[in-house]
C-alpha positions as semicolon CSV with decimal commas, in nm:
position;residue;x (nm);y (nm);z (nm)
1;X;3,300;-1,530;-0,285
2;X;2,954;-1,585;-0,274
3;X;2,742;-1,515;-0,560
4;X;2,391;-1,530;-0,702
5;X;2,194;-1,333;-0,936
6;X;1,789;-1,289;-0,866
7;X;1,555;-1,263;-1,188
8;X;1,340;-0,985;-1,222
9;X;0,992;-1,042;-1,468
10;X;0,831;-0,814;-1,682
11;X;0,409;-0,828;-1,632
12;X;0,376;-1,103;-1,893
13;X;0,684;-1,323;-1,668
14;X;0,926;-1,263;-1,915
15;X;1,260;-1,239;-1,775
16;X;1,388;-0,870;-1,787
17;X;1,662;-0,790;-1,538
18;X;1,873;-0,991;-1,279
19;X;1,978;-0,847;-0,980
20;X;2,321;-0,999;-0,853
21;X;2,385;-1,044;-0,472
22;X;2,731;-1,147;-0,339
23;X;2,933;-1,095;-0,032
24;X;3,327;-1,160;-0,013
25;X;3,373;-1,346;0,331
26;X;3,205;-1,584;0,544
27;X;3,118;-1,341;0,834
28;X;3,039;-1,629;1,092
29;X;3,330;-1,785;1,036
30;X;3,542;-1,446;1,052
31;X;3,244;-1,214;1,203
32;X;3,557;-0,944;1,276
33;X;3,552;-0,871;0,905
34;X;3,144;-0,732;0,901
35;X;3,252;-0,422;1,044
36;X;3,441;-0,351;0,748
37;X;3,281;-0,516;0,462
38;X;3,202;-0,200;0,342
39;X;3,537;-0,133;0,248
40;X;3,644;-0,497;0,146
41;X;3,707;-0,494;-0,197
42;X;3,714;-0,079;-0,221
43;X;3,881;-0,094;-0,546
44;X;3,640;-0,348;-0,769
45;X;3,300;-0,349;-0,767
46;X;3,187;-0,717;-0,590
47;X;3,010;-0,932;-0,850
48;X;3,197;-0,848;-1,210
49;X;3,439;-1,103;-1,165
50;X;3,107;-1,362;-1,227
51;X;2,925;-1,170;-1,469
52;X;3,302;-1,153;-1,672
53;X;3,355;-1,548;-1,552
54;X;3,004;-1,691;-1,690
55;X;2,956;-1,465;-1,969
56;X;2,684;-1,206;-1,986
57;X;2,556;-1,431;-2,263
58;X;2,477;-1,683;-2,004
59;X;2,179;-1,489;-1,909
60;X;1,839;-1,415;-2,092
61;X;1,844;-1,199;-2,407
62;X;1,807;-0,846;-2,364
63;X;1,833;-0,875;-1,976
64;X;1,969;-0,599;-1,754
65;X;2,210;-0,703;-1,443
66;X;2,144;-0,513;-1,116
67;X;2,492;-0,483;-0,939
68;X;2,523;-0,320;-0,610
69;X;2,765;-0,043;-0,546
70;X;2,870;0,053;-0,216
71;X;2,959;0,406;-0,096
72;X;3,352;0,313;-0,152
73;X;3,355;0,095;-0,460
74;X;3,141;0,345;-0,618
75;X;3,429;0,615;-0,691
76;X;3,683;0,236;-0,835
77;X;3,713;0,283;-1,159
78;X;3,390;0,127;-1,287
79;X;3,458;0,239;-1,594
80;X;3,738;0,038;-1,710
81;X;3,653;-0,305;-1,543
82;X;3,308;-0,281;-1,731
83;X;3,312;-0,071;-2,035
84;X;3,254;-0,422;-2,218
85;X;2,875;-0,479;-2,050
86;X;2,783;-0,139;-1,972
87;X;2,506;-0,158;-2,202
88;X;2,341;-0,404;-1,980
89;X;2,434;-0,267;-1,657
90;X;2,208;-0,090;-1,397
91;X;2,435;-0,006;-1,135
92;X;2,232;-0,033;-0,796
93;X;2,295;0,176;-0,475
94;X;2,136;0,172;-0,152
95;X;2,097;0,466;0,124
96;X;2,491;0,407;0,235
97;X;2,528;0,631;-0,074
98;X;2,425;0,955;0,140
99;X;2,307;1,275;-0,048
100;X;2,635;1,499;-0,090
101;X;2,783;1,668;-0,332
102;X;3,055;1,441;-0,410
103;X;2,823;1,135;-0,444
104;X;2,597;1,314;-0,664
105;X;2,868;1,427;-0,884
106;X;3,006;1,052;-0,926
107;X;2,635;0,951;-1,003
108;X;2,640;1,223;-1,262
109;X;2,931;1,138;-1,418
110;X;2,850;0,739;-1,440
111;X;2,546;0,873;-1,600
112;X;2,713;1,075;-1,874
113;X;2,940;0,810;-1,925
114;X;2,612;0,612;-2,058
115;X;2,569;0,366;-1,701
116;X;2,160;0,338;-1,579
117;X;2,114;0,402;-1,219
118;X;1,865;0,248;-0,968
119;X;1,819;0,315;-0,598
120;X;1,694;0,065;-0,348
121;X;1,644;-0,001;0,073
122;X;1,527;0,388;0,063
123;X;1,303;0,432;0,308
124;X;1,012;0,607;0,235
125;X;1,076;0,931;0,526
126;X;1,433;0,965;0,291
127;X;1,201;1,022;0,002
128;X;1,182;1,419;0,021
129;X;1,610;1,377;0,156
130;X;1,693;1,203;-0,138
131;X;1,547;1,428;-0,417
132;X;1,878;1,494;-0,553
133;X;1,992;1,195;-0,585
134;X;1,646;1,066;-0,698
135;X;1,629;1,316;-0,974
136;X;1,981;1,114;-1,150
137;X;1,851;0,775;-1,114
138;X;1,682;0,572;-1,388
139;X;1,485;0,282;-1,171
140;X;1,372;0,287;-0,804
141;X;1,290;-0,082;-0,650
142;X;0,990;-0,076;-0,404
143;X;1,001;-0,344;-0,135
144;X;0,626;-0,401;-0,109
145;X;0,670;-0,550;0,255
146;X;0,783;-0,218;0,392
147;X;0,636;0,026;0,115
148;X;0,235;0,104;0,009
149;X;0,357;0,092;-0,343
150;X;0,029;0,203;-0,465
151;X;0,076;0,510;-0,264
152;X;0,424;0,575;-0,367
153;X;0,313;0,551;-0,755
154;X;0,143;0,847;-0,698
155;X;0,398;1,047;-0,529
156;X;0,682;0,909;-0,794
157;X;0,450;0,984;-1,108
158;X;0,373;1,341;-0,938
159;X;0,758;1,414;-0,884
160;X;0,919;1,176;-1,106
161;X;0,763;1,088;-1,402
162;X;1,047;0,963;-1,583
163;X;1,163;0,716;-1,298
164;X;1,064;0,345;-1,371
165;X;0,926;0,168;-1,062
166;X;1,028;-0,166;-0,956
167;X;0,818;-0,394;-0,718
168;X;1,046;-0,629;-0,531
169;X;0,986;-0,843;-0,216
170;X;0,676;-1,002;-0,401
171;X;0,590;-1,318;-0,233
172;X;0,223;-1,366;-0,374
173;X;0,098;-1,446;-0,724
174;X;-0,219;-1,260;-0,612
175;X;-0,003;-0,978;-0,548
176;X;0,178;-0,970;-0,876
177;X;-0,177;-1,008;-1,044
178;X;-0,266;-0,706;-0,887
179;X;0,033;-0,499;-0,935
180;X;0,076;-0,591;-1,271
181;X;-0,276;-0,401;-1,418
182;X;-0,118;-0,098;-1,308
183;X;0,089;0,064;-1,568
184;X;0,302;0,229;-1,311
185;X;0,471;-0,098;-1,252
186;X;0,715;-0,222;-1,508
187;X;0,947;-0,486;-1,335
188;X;0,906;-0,722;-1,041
189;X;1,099;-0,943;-0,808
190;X;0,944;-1,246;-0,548
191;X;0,941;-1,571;-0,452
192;X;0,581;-1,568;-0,601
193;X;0,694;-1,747;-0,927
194;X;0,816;-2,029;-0,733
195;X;0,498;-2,068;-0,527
196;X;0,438;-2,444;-0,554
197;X;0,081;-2,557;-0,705
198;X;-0,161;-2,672;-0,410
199;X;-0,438;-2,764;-0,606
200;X;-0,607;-2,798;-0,940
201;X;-0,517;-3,033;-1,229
202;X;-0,437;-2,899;-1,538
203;X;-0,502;-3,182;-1,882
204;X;-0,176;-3,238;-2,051
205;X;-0,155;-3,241;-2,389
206;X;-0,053;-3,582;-2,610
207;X;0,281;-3,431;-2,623
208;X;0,360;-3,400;-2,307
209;X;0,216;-3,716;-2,187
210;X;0,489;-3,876;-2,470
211;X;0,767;-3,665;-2,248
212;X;0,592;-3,846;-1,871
213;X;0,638;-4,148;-2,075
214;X;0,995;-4,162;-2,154
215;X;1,097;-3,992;-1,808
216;X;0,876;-4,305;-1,606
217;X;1,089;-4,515;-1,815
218;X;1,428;-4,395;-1,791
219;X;1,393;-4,307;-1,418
220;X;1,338;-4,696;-1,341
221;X;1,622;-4,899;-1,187
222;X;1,704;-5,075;-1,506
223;X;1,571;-4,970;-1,780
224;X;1,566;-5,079;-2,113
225;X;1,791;-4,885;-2,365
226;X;1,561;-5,012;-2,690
227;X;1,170;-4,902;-2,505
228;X;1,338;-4,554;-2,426
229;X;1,455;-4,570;-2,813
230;X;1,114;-4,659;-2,950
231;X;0,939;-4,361;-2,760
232;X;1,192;-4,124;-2,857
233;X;1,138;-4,215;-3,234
234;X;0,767;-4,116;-3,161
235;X;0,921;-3,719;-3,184
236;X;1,094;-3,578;-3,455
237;X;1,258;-3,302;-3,211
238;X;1,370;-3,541;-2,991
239;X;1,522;-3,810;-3,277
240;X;1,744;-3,461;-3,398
241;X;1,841;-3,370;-3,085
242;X;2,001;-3,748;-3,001
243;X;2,138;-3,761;-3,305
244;X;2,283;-3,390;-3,230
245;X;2,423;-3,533;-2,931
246;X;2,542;-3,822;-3,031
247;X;2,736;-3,650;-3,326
248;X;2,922;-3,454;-3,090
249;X;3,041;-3,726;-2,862
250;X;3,113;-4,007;-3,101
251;X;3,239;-3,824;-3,415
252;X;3,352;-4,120;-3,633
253;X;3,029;-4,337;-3,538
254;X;2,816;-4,410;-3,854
255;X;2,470;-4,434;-3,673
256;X;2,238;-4,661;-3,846
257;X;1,901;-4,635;-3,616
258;X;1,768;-4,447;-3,332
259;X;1,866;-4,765;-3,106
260;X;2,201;-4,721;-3,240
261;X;2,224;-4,367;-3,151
262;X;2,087;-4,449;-2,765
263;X;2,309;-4,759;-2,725
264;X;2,647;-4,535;-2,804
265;X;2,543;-4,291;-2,570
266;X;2,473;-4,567;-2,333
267;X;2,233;-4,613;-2,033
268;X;2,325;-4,374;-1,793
269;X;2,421;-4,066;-2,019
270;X;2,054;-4,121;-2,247
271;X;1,913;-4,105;-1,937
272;X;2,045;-3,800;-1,806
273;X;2,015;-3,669;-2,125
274;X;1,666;-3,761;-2,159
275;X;1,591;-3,587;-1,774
276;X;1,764;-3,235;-1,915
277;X;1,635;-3,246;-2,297
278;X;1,256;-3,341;-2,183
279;X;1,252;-3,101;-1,880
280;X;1,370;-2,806;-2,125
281;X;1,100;-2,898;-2,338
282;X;0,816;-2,894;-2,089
283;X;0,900;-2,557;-2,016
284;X;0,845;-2,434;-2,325
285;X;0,509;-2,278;-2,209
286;X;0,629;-2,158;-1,912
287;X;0,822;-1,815;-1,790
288;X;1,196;-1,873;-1,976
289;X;1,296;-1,854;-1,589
290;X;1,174;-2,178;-1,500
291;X;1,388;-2,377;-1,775
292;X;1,721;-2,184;-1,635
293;X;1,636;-2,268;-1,270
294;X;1,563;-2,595;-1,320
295;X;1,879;-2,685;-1,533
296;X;2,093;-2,493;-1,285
297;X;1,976;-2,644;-0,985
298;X;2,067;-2,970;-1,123
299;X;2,390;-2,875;-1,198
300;X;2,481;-2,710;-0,903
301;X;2,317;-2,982;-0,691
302;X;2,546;-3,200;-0,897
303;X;2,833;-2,982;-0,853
304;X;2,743;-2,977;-0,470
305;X;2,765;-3,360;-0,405
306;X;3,176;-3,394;-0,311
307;X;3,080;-3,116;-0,066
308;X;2,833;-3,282;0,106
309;X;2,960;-3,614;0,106
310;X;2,736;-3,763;-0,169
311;X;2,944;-3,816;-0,435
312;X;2,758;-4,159;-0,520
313;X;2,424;-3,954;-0,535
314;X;2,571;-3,738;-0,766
315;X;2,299;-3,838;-1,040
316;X;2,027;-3,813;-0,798
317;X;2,084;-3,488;-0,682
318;X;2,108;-3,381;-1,070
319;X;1,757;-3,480;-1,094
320;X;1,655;-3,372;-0,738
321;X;1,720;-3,021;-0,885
322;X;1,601;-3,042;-1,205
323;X;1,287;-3,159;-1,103
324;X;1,267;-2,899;-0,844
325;X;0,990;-2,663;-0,988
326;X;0,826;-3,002;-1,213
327;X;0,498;-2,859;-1,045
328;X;0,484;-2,544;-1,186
329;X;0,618;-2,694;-1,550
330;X;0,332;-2,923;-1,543
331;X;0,134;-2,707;-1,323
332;X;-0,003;-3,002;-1,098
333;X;0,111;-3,051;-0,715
334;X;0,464;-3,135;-0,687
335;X;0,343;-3,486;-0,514
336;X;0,167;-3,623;-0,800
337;X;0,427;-3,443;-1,054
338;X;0,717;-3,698;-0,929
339;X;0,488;-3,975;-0,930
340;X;0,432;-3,922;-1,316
341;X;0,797;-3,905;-1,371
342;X;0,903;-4,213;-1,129
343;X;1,132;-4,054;-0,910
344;X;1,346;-4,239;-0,675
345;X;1,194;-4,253;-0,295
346;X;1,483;-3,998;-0,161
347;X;1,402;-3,748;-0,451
348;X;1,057;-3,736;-0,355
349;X;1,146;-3,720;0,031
350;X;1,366;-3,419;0,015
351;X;1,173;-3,247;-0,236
352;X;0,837;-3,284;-0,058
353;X;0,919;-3,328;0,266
354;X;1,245;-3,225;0,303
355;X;1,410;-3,518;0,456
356;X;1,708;-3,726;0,408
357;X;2,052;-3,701;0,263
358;X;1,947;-3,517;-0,083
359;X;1,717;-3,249;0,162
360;X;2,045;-3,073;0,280
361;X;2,154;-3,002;-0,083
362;X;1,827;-2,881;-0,174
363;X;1,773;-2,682;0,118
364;X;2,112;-2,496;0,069
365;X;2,047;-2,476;-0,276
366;X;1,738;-2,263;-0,156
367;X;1,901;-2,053;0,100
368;X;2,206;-1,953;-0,222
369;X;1,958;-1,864;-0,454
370;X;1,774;-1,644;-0,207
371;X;2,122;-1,485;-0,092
372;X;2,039;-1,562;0,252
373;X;2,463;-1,558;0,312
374;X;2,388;-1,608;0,714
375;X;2,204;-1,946;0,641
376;X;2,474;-2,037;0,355
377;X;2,780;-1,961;0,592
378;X;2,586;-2,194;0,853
379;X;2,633;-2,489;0,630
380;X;2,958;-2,419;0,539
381;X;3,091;-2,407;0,894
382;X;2,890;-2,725;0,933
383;X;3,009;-2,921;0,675
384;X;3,343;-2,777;0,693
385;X;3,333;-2,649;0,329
386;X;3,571;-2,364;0,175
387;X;3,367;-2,025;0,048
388;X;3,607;-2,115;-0,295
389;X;3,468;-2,454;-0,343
390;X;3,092;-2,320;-0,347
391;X;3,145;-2,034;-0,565
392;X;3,356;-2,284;-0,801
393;X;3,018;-2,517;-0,787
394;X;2,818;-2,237;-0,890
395;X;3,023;-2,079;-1,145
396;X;3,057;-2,416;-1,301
397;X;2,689;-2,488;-1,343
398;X;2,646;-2,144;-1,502
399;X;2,969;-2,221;-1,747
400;X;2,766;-2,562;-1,840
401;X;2,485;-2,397;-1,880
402;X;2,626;-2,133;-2,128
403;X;2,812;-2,446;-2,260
404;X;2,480;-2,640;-2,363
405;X;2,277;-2,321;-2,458
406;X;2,495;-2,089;-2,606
């Protein structure tokens, strides 16, 4: 399976709903099996099995998961293979749901059994169609690209007052900026959070130039295990934290100093250690989504390297991906972002240029968290890699994540 779940913001970029995107088969590989996707699967609904796998946990507080239902798995028995998460389910359906009796009276029933409903892909001549069917649900998503949203506020607050509109498809901050002084609009979806910076420097503060510090030192070739000990001792947070993680890996070790501490956990694991911890921490003034994307992409990129063939650039590719969004954490073009944190030469290539070895991980990496299956299914013909071995990559970076988090 193939599996990924989109975040959705609330107006001040506070996560507040994922929506989770996942198809079965690779169609190019098999393309006699599209035909029938539909009913692949008929009896469960596509996409539990990660939410159950991960842990709901795993996600953002208070989050709602969009999961799609199709026009066959819809009538499974939902139910029982969710009754545990319901709570923080929003089952999603599309226009293959048609406006019958029979459909309306499973919608009803999910309903009464305490399940939120949101519609999506409608397009706007179905409006008037689907009034029915409209009048159960609890959240419509807008794709802005095909829909005048603004227009259809008016027509949903007129007829629908009690129906919370979604904004998807957003690929703009300007647009978000707009959308989100209108009241009508309480969640939204886009690539516009992920828009690198072009220009503009923002000052850092004395903190965060401490962080720069300690990542341009553990980042060179061979770095010096007692400097990176000395600038860690400058911040209380981080001194806990190594001692924190320390504790847990060498439990009968009487640790004397901070050098101590680094020396146990040794060269290579401080500085990965010193990558995640910092990276986490120069988020904190960011939207919460930008700290879980960048930890998971360098996971999964590391998680991806037997794959690809880059086993030995296992460690690089964990950095490639956590540093992946470093412009928007420091809010300075992504250039002059890896130069503060001395990144190696193919880092810096395949995250600004996208060239090299380490480019073909990230650029996958882009295409999975976008669901773009056709471009993922590409790459797996090409590199001759297994549906099962991708989904296991993912799933495991999620687990980790939960792991270190939760």
């Amino acid at each position: 399976m193939l599996a990924t779940l989109i975040p959705f913001f609330d107006k001040d970029m506070k996560v507040s709903a994922y929506s989770l995107f996942s198809q079965k088969e690779n169609y190019l590989l098999n393309p006699e099996l599209q035909g029938s996707a539909v009913l692949n699967g008929s009896g469960r609904v596509n996409g539990l099995e990660i939410i159950h796998n991960i842990g709901i946990d795993t996600l953002s507080p208070d989050t709602k998961v969009f999961l799609p239902v199709g026009p066959i798995n819809i009538f499974s028995d939902i139910e029982s293979q969710s009754e545990d998460i319901k709570d923080r389910l929003v089952l999603l359906c599309d226009n293959s749901i048609a406006n019958t009796a029979d459909y309306r009276k499973r919608l009803k029933q999910l309903r009464d059994n305490g399940y939120k409903l949101a519609i999506f892909k409608l397009p706007v001549a179905e409006f008037e169609n689907y009034r029915d069917i409209l009048k159960l649900m609890h959240y419509i998503i807008l794709d802005c690209k095909k829909v005048d949203v603004f227009k259809a506020k008016l027509y949903f607050a007129d007829q629908y007052p009690r129906l919370k509109l979604c904004v998807g498809n957003i690929e703009r901050q300007e647009m978000f900026e707009a959308l989100k002084k209108d009241k009508a609009f309480q969640i939204f979806e886009g690539k516009f959070y992920r828009i690198p910076v072009t220009k503009g420097v923002t000052k850092i503060e004395p903190l965060k130039v401490n962080y720069l510090e300690l990542m341009n030192t553990v980042n060179d070739e061979d770095y010096e295990l007692t400097q990176a000990a000395d600038i860690i001792g400058r911040d209380t947070a981080l001194v806990l934290s190594l001692l924190e993680m320390v504790n847990r890996t060498a439990v009968n070790s009487k640790i004397t100093s901070i050098r101590h501490a680094a020396a146990i956990l040794g060269q290579k694991e401080l500085k990965k250690w010193i990558n995640t911890v910092i990276t986490k921490e120069l988020c904190a003034d960011r939207p919460n989504e930008i700290t879980r994307l960048s930890l998971l992409r360098a996971k999964f990129a590391e998680s991806l390297a037997p794959a690809f063939g880059l086993t030995l650039k296992a460690s690089e590719l964990f950095l490639m991906g956590l540093f992946s969004v470093l412009d928007i954490i420091l809010n300075v073009p992504l250039e002059e972002a890896l130069v503060r944190v001395n990144v190696s030469k193919d880092i810096s290539e395949a995250l600004i240029h996208h060239k090299g070895e380490l480019a073909e991980v990230y650029d996958f990496m882009n295409a999975y968290e976008n669901a773009d299956w056709q471009e993922v299914c590409r790459w797996l013909i090409v590199k001759n890699v297994s549906i099962d071995t991708i989904y296991e990559a993912y799933t495991d970076s999620m687990c980790w994540y939960r792991d270190m988090f939760f």
